[in-house]
Structures are given as structure tokens and as C-alpha cells.
C-alpha positions as a Python dict, from the first residue, in 0.01 Angstrom:
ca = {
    (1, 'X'): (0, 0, 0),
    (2, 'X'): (249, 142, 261),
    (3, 'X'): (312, 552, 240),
    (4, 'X'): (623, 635, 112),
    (5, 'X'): (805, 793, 395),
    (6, 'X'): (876, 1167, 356),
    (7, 'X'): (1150, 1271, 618),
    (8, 'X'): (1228, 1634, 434),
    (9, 'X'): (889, 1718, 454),
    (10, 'X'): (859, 1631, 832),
    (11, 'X'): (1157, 1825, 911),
    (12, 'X'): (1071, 2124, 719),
    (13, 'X'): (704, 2082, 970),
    (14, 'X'): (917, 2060, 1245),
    (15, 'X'): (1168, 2368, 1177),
    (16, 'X'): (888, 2592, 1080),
    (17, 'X'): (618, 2483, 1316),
    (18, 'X'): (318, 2408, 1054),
    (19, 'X'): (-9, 2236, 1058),
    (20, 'X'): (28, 1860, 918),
    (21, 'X'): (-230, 1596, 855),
    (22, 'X'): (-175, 1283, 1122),
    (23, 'X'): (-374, 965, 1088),
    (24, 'X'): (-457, 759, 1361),
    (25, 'X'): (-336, 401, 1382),
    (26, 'X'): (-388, 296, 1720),
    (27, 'X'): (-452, 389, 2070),
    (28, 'X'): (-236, 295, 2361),
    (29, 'X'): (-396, 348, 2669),
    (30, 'X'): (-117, 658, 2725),
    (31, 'X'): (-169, 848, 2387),
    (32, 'X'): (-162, 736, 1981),
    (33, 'X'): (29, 584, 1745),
    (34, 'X'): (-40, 840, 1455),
    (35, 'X'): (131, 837, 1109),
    (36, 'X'): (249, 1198, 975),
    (37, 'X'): (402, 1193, 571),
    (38, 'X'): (440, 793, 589),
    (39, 'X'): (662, 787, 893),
    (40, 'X'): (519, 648, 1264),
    (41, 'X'): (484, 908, 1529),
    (42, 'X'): (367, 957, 1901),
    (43, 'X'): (79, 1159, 1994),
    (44, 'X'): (67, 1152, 2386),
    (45, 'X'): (-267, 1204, 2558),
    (46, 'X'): (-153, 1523, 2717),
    (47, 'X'): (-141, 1662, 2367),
    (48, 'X'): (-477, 1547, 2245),
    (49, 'X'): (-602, 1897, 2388),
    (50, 'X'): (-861, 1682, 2596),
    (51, 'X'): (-868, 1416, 2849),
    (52, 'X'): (-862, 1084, 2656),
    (53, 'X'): (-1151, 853, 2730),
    (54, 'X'): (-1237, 490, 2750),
    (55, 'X'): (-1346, 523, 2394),
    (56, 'X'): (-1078, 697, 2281),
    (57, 'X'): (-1023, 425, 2038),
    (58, 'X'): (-1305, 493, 1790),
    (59, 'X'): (-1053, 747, 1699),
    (60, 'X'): (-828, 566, 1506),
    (61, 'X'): (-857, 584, 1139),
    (62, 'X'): (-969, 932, 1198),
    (63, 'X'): (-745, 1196, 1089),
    (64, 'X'): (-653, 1470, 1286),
    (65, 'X'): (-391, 1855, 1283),
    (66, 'X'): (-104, 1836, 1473),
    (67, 'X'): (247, 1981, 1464),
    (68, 'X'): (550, 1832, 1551),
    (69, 'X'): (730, 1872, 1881),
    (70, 'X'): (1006, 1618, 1852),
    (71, 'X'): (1189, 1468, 1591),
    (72, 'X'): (1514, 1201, 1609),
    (73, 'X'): (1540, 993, 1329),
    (74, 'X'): (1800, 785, 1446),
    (75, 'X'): (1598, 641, 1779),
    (76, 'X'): (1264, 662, 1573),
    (77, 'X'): (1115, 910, 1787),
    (78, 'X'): (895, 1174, 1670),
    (79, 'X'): (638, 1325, 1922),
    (80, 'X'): (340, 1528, 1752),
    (81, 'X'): (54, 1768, 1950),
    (82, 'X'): (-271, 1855, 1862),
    (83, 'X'): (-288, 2068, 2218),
    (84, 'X'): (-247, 2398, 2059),
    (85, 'X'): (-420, 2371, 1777),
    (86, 'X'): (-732, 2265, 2008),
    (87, 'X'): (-680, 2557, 2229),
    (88, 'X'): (-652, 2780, 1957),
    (89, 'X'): (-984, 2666, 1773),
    (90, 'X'): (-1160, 2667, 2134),
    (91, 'X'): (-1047, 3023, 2144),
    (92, 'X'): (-1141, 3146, 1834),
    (93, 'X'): (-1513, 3001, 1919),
    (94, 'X'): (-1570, 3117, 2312),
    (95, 'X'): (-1416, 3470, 2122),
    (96, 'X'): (-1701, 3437, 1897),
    (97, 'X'): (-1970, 3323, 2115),
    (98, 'X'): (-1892, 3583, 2338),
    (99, 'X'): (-1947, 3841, 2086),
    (100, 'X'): (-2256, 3690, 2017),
    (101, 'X'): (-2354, 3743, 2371),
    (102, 'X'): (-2587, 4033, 2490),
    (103, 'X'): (-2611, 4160, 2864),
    (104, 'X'): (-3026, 4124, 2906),
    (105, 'X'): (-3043, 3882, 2662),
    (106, 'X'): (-3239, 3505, 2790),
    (107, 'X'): (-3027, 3238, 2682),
    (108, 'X'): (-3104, 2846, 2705),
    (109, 'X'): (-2827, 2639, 2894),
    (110, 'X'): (-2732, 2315, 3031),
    (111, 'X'): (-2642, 2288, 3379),
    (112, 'X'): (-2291, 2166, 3405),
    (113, 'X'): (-2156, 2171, 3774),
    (114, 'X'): (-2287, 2283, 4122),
    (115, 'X'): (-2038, 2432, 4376),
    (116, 'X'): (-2129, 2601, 4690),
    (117, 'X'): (-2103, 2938, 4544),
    (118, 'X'): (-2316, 2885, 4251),
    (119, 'X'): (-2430, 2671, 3928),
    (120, 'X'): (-2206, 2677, 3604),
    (121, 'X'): (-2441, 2639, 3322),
    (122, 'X'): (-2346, 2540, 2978),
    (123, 'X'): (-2424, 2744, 2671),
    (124, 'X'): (-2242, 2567, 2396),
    (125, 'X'): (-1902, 2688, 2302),
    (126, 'X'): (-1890, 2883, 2641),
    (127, 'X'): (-1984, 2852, 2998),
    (128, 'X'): (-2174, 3129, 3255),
    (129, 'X'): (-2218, 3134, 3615),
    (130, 'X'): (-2515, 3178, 3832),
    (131, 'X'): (-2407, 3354, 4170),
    (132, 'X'): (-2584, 3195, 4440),
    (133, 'X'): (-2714, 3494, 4529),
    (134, 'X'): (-2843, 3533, 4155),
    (135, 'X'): (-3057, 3153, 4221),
    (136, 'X'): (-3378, 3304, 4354),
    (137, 'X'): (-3553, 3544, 4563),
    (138, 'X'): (-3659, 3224, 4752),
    (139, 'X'): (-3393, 3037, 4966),
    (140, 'X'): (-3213, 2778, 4825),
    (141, 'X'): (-3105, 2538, 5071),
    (142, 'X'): (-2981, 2230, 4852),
    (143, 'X'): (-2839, 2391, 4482),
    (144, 'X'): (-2735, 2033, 4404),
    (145, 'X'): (-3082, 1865, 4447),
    (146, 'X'): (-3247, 2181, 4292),
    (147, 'X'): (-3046, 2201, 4008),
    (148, 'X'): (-2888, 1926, 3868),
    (149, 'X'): (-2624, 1787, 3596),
    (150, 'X'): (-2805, 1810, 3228),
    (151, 'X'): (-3095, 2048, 3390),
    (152, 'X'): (-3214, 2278, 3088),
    (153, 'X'): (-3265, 2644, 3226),
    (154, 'X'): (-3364, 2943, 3028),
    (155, 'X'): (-3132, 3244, 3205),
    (156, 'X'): (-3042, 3590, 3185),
    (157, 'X'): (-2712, 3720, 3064),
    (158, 'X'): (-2627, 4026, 3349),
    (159, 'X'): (-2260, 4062, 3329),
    (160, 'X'): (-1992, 3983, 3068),
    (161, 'X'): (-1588, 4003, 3092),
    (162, 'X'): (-1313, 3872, 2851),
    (163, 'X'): (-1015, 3803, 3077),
    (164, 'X'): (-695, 3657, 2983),
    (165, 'X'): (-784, 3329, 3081),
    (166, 'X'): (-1132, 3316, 2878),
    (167, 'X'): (-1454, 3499, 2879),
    (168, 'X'): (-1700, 3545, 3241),
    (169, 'X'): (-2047, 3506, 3181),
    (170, 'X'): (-2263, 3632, 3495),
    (171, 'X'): (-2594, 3463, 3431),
    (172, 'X'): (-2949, 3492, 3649),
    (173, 'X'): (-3283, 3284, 3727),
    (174, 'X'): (-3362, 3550, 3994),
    (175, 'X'): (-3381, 3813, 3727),
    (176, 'X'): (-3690, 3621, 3581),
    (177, 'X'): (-3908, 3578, 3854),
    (178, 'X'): (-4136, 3873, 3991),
    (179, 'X'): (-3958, 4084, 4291),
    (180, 'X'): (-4151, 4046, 4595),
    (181, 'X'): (-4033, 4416, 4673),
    (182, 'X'): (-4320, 4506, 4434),
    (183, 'X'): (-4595, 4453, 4663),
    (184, 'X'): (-4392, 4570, 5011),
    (185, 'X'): (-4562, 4926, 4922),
    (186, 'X'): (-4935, 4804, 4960),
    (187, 'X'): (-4856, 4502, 5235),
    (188, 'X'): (-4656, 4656, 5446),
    (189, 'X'): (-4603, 5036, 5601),
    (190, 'X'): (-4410, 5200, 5870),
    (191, 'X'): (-4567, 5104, 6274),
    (192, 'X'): (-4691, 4739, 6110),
    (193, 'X'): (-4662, 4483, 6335),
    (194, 'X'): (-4472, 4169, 6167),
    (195, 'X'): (-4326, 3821, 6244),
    (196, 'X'): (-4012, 3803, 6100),
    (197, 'X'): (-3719, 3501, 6105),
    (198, 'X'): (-3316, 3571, 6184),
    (199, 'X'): (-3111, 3508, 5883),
    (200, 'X'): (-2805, 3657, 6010),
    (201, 'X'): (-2640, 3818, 6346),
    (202, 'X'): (-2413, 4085, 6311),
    (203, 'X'): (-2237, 4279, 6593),
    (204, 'X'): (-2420, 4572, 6445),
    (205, 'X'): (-2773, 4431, 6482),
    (206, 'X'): (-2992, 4135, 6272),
    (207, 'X'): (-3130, 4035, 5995),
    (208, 'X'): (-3481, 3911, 5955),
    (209, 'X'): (-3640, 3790, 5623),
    (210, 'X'): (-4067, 3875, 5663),
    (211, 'X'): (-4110, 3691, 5352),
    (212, 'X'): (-3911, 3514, 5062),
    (213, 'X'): (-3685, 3783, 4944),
    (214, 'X'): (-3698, 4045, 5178),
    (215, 'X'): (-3482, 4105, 5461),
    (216, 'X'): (-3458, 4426, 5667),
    (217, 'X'): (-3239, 4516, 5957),
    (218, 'X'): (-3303, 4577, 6321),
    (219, 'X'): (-3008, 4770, 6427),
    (220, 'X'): (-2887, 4702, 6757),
    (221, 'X'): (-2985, 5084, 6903),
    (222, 'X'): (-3393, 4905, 6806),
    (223, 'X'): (-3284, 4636, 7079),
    (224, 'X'): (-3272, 4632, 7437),
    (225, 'X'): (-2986, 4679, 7633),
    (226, 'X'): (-3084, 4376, 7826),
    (227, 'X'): (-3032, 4193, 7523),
    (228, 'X'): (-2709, 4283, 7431),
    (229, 'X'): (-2521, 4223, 7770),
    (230, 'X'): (-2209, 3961, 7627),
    (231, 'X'): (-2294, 4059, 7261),
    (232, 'X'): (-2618, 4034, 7046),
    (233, 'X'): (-2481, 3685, 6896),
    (234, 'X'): (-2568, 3555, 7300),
    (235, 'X'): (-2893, 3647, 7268),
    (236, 'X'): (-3025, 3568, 6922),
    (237, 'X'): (-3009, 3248, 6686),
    (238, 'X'): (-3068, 3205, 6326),
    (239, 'X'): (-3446, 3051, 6226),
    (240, 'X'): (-3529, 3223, 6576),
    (241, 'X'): (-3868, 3409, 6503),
    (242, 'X'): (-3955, 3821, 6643),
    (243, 'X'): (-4245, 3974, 6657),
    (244, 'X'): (-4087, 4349, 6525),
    (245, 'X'): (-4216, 4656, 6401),
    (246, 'X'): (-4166, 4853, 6086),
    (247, 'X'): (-3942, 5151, 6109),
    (248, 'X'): (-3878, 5255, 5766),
    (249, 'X'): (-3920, 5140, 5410),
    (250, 'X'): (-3702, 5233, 5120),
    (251, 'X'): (-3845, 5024, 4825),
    (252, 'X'): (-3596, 5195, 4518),
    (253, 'X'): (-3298, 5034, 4738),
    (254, 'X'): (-3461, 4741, 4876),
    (255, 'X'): (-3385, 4821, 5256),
    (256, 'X'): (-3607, 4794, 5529),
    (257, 'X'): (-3544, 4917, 5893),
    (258, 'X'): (-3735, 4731, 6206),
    (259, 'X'): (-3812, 4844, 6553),
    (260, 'X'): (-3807, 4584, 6859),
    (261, 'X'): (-4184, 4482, 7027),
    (262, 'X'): (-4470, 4512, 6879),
    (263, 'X'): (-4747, 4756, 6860),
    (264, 'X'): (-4976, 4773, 7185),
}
């Protein structure tokens, strides 16, 4: 039995902007055919609120809140949106997930995309970040091999921000493991003797890692002079290994200081 067509009730959606009931009929490849109080309508992809998919059509029958954005009776063209009604409910949830959210708390997520300056991970209604720097104490060459789409991770909450654009979750799988700074105090100590491998050259001297997770500096007055004729970056190359010695060790800010040589 066909719906008896309501036009006063559409317009009176339209003028004041409520939340109707639209049934699906049929998908088009470019949006829906929905029906809203007996009369056809157009609900365009874009207004879905989410990128239609190739199975977009197991949608129809389904019934679904929209408001109306266009209405001419006399070409039969009434265009409805679901957009902001999707937005709005998304909203509401990260709002309340993020709430929900401690800083120190371990949370279980999904990873959901690699980029080069970290992994967002899933955690239901709201995504967090792991910096790169926030990966490991241990080198990560290869984030995308290492951690990849649908990984489960359990990870620590360390920073959270509602912005106007949604919430920022800072998340961490460094903040799990065991520092190797807590053993620098008994393995290592000032006039030690150490191999050590460049990580980085500044102008200002370079940066060798002794072990994974700990880097110290040798500071450019610690180098020769005859090694610093055209700039230290002439003289040195990352993965290049030294044989240094310890200068200084500050353990409660993670710095250490090296000398050039070794001991005699």
C-alpha cells in the first residue's frame, strides 16, 4: 500500500529544520533514493556523513534521520542530509569517550594508519597518536612493517586535548617498557671507556647512542681541532662507530656528556 503523501508536514521539516524518519528505497551509485512522509526524495552520498561503499546497498529498506535541505514541489526535487546529524552523534560520543579517558591510564587499541611521524591507533569512538619518538627506547627503522593495520596494542594514555576540531590523544608503547637509563648508574661511570655509534651531527658536536636508548653528546670543544677543519659534518658520518670516554652522567635528566679517545 503506497504512503499517502504528506507535503505540509515536509514543509513544516523543512522551515523549521527537524529530525524526520527517511526510508531507503534504492541506491544509485551517487547517493539514495529515500522516501520522507510518502513523498520521493534525494539523499546524495556527500550527505550520508560517510563515504558510501560498494555495499552501500544493503542499506536500503533501512531507515535512517535526516533533515531536509531542499524542497521544490513543482520539479519534484527534494534533497535530504543525514551529514549533520552524523557529525553531531560522532561528537557527542568522541566528547564522551574523551571524558572517559585518563592520562596514565593503559588502554587496548587497534592500529589504524602509519605515517612517518607516528602510528594512529584506534580506541573505539576516538583515535590517539603514538609520536614516533613515543614507539620505543629501541630504534625503529620500519613503523609500517613493525606495526601494522588491525595490530592490537595495549598503550598508555600521556597527553589529552579537546580542540575545536576533535579531541588529541597522545598515546605511548615506550612508556611500558623498562628505561635502560636505570642501569647507566651501575654500567657505566665518568673516565669509562665506551664504543659508541653517530646518530646525529650537529654543528655543535654529535650524537652517539652506547646502547638502545641512550644517547649522549660529545660537544665539539671534546673533539680535535684537526677534525673540525671545513665543519664537523666533513669529518663524521652517521652509523660511524668512536671509541669515547665518559665525561659526565646526569641520570634524573637523561643526558650524558663524552670526551674524545679513549683511556690509555
Amino acid at each position: 500500500m503506497e504512503t499517502k503523501k504528506d507535503w505540509n508536514a515536509l514543509f513544516d521539516a523543512y522551515d523549521k529544520q527537524t529530525v524526520i524518519k527517511a526510508k531507503i528505497i534504492e541506491f544509485t551509485g551517487k547517493g539514495f533514493q529515500v522516501e520522507v512522509f510518502g513523498v520521493s526524495a534525494f539523499l546524495p552520498g556527500s550527505q550520508l556523513g560517510y563515504r558510501p561503499s560498494d555495499e552501500s546497498y544493503n542499506m536500503v529498506g533501512q531507515t535512517i534521520d535526516v533533515v531536509v535541505l531542499k524542497i521544490n514541489p513543482f520539479e519534484n526535487n527534494i534533497v535530504v542530509s543525514a551529514k549533520s546529524i552524523v557529525e553531531e552523534a560522532k561528537k557527542i560520543s568522541q566528547k564522551s569517550a574523551y571524558d572517559e579517558v585518563e592520562i596514565g591510564s593503559i588502554v587496548k587499541g587497534t592500529v589504524k594508519n602509519v605515517t612517518s611521524y607516528g602510528v594512529f591507533v584506534s580506541l573505539g569512538d576516538i583515535d590517539g597518536l603514538i609520536h614516533i619518538k613515543e614507539l620505543s627506547y629501541k630504534r625503529i627503522n620500519n613503523a609500517i612493517e613493525m606495526y601494522p593495520k588491525g595490530m592490537a596494542l595495549d598503550v598508555m594514555v600521556i597527553s589529552k586535548d579537546m580542540r575545536s576540531n576533535g579531541p588529541r590523544i597522545g598515546l605511548s608503547l615506550k612508556a611500558l617498557e623498562r628505561s635502560p637509563w636505570e642501569n647507566v648508574p651501575v654500567d657505566y661511570i665518568p673516565g669509562k671507556s665506551i664504543i659508541g655509534t653517530i646518530r646525529a651531527i650537529q654543528d655543535y658536536g654529535v650524537f652517539l647512542e652506547i646502547e638502545p636508548g641512550i644517547q649522549g653528546l660529545l660537544h665539539r670543544t671534546e673533539i680535535p681541532s684537526s677534525l673540525q677543519k671545513d665543519g664537523i659534518k666533513n669529518h663524521f658520518e652517521k652509523q660511524q662507530v668512536l671509541q669515547v670516554i665518559i665525561k659526565e652522567i646526569d641520570v634524573e635528566n637523561k643526558k650524558l656528556t663524552f670526551m674524545f679517545g679513549q683511556n690509555k
